[in-house]
C-alpha positions in Angstrom: 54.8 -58.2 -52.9 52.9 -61.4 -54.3 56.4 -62.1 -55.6 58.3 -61.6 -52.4 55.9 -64.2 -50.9 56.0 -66.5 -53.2 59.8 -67.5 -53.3 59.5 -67.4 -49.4 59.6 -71.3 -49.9 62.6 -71.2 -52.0 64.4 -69.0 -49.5 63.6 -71.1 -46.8 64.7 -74.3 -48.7 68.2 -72.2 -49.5 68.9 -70.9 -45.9 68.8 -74.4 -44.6 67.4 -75.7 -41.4 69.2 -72.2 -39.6 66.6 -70.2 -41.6 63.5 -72.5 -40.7 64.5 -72.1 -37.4 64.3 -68.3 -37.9 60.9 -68.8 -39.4 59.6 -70.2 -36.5 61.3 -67.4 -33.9 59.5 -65.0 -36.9 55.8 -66.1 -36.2 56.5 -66.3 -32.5 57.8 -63.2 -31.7 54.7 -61.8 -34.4 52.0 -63.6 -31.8 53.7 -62.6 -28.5 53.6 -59.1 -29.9 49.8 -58.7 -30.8 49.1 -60.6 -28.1 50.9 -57.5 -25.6 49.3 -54.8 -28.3 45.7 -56.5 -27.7 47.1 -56.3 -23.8 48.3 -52.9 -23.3 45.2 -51.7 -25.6 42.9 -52.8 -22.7 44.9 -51.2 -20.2 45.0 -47.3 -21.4 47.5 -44.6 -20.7 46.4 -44.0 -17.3 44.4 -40.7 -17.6 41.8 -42.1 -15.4 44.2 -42.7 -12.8 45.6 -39.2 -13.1 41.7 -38.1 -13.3 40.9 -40.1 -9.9 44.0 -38.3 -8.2 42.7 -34.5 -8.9 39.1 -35.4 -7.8 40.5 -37.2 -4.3 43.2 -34.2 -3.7 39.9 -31.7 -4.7 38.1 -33.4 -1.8 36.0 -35.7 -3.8 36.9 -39.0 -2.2 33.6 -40.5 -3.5 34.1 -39.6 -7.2 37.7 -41.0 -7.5 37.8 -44.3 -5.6 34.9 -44.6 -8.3 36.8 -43.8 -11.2 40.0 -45.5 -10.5 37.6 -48.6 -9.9 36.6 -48.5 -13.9 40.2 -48.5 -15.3 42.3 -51.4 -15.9 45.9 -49.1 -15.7 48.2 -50.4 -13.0 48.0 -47.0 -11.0 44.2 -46.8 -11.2 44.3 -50.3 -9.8 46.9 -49.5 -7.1 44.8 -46.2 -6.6 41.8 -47.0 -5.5 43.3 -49.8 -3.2 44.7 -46.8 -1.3 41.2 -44.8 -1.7 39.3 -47.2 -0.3 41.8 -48.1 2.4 41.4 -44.4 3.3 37.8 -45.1 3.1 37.9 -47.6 5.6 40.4 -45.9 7.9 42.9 -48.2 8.0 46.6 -47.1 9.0 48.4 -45.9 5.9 51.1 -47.8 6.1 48.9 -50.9 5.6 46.7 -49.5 2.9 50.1 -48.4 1.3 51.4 -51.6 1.1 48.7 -53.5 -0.3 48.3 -50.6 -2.9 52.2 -51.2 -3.7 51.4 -55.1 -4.2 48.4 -55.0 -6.0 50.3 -52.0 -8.4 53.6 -54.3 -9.0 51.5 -57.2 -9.7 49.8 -55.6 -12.3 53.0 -53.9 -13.9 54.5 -57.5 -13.8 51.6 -59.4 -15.4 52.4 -56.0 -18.3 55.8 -57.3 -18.4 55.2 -60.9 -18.8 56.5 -62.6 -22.5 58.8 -59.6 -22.5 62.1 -62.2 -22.1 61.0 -64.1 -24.5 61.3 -61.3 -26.9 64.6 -59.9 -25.9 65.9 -63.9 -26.3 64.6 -63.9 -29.8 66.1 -60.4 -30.5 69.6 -61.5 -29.3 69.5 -64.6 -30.6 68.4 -64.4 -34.0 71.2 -62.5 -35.4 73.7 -64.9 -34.0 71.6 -68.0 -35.6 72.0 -65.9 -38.9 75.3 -65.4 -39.1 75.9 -69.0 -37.5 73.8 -70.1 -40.4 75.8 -68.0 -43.0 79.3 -69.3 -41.4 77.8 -72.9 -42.0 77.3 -72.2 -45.7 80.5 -70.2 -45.8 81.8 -73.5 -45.2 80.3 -75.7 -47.6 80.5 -73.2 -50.4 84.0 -73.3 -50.1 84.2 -77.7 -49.7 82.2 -77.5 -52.7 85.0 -75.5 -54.6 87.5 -77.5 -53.1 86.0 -80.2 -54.6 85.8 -79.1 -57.9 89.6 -79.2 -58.1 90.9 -78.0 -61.8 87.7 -77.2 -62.8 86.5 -74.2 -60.6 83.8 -72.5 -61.7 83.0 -69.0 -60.1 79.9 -69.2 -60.2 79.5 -72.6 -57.3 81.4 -69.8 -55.0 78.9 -67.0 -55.7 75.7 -68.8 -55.5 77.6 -70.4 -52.2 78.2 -67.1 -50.5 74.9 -65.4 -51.7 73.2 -68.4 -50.1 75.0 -68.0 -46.6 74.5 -64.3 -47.1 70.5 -65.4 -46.8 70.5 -66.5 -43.4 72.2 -63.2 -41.6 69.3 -60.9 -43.6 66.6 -63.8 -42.1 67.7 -62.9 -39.0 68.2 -59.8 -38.7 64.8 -59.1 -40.2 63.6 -61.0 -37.3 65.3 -58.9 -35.0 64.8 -55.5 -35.8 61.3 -55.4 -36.0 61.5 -57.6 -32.1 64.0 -54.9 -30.6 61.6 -51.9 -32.3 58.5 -53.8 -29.7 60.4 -55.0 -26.8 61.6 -51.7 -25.8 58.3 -49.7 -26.5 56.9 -52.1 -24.6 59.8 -52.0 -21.9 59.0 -48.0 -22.0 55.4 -48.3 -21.3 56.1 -50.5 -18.3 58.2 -48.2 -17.2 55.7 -45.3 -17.7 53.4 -47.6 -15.7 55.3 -47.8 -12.6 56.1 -44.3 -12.8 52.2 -43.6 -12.8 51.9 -46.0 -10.0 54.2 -44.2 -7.8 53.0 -40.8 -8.5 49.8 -41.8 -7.8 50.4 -43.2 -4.4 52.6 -40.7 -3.4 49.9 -38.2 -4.4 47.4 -39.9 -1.8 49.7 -40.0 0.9 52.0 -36.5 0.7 50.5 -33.1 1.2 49.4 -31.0 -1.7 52.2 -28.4 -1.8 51.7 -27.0 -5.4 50.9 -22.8 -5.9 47.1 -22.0 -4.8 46.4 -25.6 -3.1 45.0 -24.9 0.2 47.4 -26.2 3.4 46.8 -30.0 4.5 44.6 -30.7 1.5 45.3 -34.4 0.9 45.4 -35.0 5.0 41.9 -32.8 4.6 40.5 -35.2 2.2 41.8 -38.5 4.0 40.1 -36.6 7.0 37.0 -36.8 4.5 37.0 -40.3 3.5 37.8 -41.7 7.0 34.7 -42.6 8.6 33.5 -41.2 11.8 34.5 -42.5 15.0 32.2 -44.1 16.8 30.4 -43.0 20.0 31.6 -44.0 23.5 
């Protein structure tokens, strides 16, 4: 290992400025990547959302608006928007809709520095084997120029030296396409969450053994009472 890191220099210095280049995509797509680990760490897996949703649909209106308050998860958030609209007793439709925004802004804000992965893990295997044409090239003007005096060796150290560039890359990639679509599948999860959670404040409780009209029971519940004429 010591080894490996040690001739990283030389490698660089062989691959050219393609293979800097590729260094540089390397340590960004490594930062953008903790940085969205560190992220999604904060945010959970959304087992307090799906905790606040069983205590509202048991009638405990109280209880979940106050734990979807304490979680960071995008349905949570979304969640007890529409909880505390209920709360309120403002018309559904309008508590629904500012639940919606407040959910998709928090699944996008999830998303953000995705592209910028996905660029890196297209592009760097093209700037690899770019990089390995362009040395393809001047291994073989170098053996041109040797005339009479060819030596197999200037063409194998040529084309082991191109070679260098399309590995670079695509060890930059693979590692980039591995995150980008975990990451990609726990947005997805999240917006999946988000609308099972609002459709579980606003649609009846039809499941085996739930007693009839229980989510319009516990809206009933958190809607304050009118007031006296």
């Amino acid at each position: 290992m010591a080894g490996t890191l040690a001739a990283l220099p030389d490698l660089l210095r062989l691959g050219g400025p393609v293979a800097a280049i590729l260094a540089a995509m390397s340590v960004f797509s490594l930062a953008v990547i903790l940085a969205k680990l560190w992220q999604w760490g904060g945010v959970g897996d959304g087992r307090a959302a799906r905790t606040a949703l069983a205590l509202y649909r048991a009638g405990r209106g109280p209880q979940a608006l106050e734990t979807a308050r304490g979680a960071a998860h995008p349905a949570a958030q979304a969640l007890a928007v529409a909880l505390e609209g209920r709360r309120r007793g403002l018309p559904d439709a309008l508590a629904r809709a500012e639940a919606e925004r407040v959910g998709a802004e928090a699944v996008e804000a999830l998303r953000d520095w995705l592209r910028p992965l996905e660029v890196i893990a297209t592009l760097a295997p093209l700037l690899g084997l770019f990089g390995t044409v362009l040395g393809m090239i001047a291994a073989f003007a170098r053996l041109e120029a040797a005339g009479a005096r060819v030596d197999p060796a200037i063409l194998s150290g040529g084309i082991w030296e191109a070679l260098l560039t399309t590995a670079i890359g695509l060890a930059v990639a693979m590692p980039t396409v591995a995150a980008l679509n975990w990451f990609e599948r726990r947005a997805e999860r999240a917006e999946f969450a988000l609308d099972h959670a609002l459709s579980g404040v606003y649609a009846a409780d039809l499941s085996v053994g739930a007693a009839p009209g229980a989510a319009p029971m516990a809206a009933a519940q958190a809607r304050p009472a009118p007031a006296a004429r």
